[in-house]
matplotlib code that plots the C-alpha trace (Angstrom):
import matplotlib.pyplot as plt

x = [-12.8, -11.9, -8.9, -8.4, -5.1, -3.9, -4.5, -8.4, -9.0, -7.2, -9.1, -12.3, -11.7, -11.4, -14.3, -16.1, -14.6, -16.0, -19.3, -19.2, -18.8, -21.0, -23.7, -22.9, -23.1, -26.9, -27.1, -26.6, -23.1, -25.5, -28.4, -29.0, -27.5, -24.2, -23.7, -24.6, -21.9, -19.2, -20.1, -19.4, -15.9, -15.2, -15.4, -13.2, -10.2, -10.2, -10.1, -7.0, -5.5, -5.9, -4.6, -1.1, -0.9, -1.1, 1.1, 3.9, 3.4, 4.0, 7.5]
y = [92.6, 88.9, 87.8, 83.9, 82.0, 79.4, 76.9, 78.2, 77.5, 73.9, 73.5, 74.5, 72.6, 69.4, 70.1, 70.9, 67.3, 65.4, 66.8, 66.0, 62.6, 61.9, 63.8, 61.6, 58.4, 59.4, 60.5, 59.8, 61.6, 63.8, 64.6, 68.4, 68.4, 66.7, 69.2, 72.1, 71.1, 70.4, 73.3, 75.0, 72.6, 73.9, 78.1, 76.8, 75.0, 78.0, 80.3, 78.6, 78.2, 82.4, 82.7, 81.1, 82.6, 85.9, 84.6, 83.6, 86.6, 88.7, 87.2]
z = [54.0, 55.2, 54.7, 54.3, 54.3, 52.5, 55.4, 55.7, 52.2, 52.2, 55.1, 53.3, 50.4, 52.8, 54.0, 51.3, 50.1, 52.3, 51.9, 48.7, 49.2, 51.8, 49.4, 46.9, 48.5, 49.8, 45.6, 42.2, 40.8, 38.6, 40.9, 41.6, 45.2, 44.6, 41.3, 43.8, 46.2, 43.5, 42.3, 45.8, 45.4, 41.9, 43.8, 46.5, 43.9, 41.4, 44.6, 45.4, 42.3, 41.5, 45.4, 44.4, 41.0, 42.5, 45.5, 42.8, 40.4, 43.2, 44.4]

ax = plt.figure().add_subplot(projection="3d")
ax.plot(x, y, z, "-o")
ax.set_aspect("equal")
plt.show()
């Protein structure tokens, strides 16, 4: 099992960010390929978010 820090994901979620963007300026905001990729963003943000919940829950 992988594990992946806080700095990977952030890093990911940049990432991930940009390609969004770039996407999206090739698209319109509603086409299927810049939903796909938000959706791919959408993973990466509540994979953070659960990350530190369980971070502070546990200290």
């Amino acid at each position: 099992m992988a594990v992946i820090t806080a700095e990977t994901l952030h890093y990911a979620i940049e990432q991930k960010r940009d390609e969004l963007y770039e996407i999206a300026s090739q698209y319109s905001w509603t086409s299927p390929e810049v939903i796909h990729v938000s959706q791919e963003l959408d993973t990466l943000i509540t994979s953070h978010v659960l990350s530190k919940q369980l971070t502070d829950n546990l200290n």
